[in-house]
C-alpha positions as CSV (number, residue, x, y, z in Angstrom):
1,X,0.0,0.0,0.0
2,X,3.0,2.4,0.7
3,X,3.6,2.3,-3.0
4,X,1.0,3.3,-4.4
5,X,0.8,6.5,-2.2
6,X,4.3,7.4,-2.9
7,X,4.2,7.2,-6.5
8,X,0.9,8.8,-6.5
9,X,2.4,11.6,-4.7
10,X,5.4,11.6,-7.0
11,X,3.1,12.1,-9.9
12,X,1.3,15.1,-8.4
13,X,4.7,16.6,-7.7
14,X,6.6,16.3,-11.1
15,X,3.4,16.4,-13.4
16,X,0.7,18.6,-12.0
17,X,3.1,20.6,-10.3
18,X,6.5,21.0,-12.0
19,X,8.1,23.8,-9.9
20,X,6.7,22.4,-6.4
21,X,8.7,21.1,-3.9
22,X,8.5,19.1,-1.0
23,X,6.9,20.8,1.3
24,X,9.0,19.2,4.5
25,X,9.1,16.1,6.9
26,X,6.5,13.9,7.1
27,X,5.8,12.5,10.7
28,X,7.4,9.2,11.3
29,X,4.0,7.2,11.2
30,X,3.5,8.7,8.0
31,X,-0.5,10.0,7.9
32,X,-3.4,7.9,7.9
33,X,-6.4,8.0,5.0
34,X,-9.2,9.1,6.5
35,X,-12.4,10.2,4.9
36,X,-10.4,9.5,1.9
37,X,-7.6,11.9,2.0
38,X,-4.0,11.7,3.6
39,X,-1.7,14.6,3.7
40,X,-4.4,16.7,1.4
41,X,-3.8,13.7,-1.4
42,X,-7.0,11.7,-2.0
43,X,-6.6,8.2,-0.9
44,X,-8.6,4.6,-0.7
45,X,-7.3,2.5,2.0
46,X,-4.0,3.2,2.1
47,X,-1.8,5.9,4.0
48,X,0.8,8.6,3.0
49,X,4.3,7.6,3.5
50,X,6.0,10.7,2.2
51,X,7.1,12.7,-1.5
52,X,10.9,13.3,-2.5
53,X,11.3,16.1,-5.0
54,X,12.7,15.9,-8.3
55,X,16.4,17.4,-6.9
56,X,15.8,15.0,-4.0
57,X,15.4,11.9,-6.4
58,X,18.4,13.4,-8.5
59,X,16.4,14.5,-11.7
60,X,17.7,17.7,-13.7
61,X,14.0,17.9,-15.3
62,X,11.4,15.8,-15.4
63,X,10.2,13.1,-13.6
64,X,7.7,11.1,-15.8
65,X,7.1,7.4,-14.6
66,X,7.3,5.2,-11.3
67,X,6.6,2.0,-10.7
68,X,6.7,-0.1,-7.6
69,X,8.5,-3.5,-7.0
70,X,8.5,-5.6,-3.4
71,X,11.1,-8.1,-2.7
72,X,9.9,-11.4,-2.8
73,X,12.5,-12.8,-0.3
74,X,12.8,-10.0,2.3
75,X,9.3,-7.6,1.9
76,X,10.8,-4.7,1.2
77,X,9.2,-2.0,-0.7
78,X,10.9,0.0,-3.9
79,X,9.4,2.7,-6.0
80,X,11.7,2.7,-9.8
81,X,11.3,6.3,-10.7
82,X,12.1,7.4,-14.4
83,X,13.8,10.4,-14.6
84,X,14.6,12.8,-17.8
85,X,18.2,11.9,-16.8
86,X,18.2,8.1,-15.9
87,X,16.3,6.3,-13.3
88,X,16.2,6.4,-9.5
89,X,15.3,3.8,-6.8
90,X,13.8,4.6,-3.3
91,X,13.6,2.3,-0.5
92,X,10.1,3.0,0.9
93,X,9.6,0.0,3.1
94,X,10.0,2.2,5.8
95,X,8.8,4.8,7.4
96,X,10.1,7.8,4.9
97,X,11.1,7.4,1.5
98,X,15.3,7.3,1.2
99,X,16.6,7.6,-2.7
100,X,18.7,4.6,-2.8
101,X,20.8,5.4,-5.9
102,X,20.3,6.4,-9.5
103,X,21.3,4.6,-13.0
104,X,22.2,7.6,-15.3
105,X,20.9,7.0,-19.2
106,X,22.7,5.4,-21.2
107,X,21.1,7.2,-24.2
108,X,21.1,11.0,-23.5
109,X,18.3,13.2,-21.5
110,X,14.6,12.1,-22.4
111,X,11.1,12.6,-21.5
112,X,10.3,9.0,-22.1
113,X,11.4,6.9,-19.4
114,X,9.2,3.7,-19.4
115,X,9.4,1.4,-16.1
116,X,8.3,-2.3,-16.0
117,X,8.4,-4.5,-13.3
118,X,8.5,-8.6,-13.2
């Protein structure tokens, strides 16, 4: 459930909102969905861990798909971000999203950065 409020949250940053930033800490329990909104994002069921801005995740421009992968062998949560200069990875199995690391392109800057997970 984490994921899918992260990358939601990722998308209202770097799509809706291109020049927004994150707009601080979240509290350590992250914030609950209730009457279906967490943090002043709409929400079904599941809570709001946190955001990382674009700088935070290492972008230079855009950030323009996410995708979410859990570790079948130890549980933990990832969010794959694509970014106009490579792709990131944040740990968000716990409780505040931490940018793991980034893979730089391999082709040049781009708007198109399309994320699959298996």
């Amino acid at each position: 459930m984490k994921i899918a409020v992260f990358l939601a949250t990722l998308f209202a940053l770097s799509s809706f909102a291109p020049n927004a930033a994150a707009t601080g800490p979240v509290p350590s329990h992250g914030t609950p969905c209730v009457n279906n909104v967490a943090a002043g994002y709409p929400c079904s069921n599941v809570d709001f861990l946190g955001q990382l801005s674009r700088s935070q995740l290492g972008a230079t421009g855009i950030v323009n798909d996410s995708w979410g992968w859990t570790d079948p062998l130890t549980g933990k949560e990832y969010a794959l971000v694509g970014l106009n200069n490579g792709t990131a990875f944040v740990d968000i199995s716990g409780t505040t999203p931490v940018r793991l690391g980034n893979l730089p392109t391999h082709s040049g800057n781009s708007t198109w950065r399309d994320i699959k997970t298996m």
